[in-house]
C-alpha positions as CSV (number, residue, x, y, z in Angstrom):
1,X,164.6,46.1,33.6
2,X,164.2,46.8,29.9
3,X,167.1,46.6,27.9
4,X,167.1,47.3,23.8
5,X,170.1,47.4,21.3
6,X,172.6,50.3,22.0
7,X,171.6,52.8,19.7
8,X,174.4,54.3,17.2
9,X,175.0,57.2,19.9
10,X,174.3,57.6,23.4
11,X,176.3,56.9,27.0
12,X,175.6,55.3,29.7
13,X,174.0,57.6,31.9
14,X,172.9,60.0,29.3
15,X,169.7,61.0,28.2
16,X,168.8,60.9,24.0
17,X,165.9,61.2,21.2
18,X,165.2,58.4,20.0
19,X,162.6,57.8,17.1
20,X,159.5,55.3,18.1
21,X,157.4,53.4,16.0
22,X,153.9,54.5,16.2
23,X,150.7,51.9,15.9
24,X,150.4,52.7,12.3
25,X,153.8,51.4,11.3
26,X,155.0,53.8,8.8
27,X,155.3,56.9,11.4
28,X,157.8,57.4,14.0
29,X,158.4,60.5,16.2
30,X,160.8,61.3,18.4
31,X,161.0,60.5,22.4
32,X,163.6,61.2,25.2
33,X,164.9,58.5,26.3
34,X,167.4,58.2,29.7
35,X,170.1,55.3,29.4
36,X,171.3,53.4,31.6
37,X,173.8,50.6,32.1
38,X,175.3,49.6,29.1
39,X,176.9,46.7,27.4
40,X,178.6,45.9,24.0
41,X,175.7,45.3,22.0
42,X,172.7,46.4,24.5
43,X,171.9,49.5,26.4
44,X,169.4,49.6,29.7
45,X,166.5,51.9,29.5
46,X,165.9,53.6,32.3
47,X,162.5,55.8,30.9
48,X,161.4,57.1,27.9
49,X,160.2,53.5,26.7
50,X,158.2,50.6,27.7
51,X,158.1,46.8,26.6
52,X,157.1,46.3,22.9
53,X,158.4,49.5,22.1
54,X,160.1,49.8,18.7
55,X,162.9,52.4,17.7
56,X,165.0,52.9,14.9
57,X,168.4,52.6,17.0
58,X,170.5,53.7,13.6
59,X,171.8,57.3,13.2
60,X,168.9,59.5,12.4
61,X,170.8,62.9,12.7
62,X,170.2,64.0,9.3
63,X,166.2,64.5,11.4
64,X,167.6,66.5,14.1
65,X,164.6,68.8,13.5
66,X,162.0,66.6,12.7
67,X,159.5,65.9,15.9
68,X,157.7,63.2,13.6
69,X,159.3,61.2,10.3
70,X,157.8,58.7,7.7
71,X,158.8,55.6,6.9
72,X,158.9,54.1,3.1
């Protein structure tokens, strides 16, 4: 099971984009990702993501329509 830090929306259950870091470290686009059991602090990943995986788990809304976003 692979579990990350619960991101600042998302259920239990549910299924939300999430931004991934890319190789290159200053790009991250945008992946579905399906939750699943959930905890204070952490939140099970059911697909979407695999081990060593890095997202940005803060609110990224303001992106909604972004696919891809650059990091400074």
């Amino acid at each position: 099971m692979l579990y990350v830090g619960r991101p600042a929306y998302g259920q239990a259950g549910t299924t939300v984009s999430l931004f991934r870091l890319l190789e290159d470290g200053a790009t991250a686009e945008r992946v579905d990702v399906t939750l699943g059991k959930s905890s204070v602090n952490t939140i099970e990943i059911v697909s979407g993501l695999g081990e060593g995986d890095q997202v940005i788990l803060s609110d990224t809304s303001a992106w909604n329509d972004y696919r891809k976003i650059r990091l400074n």
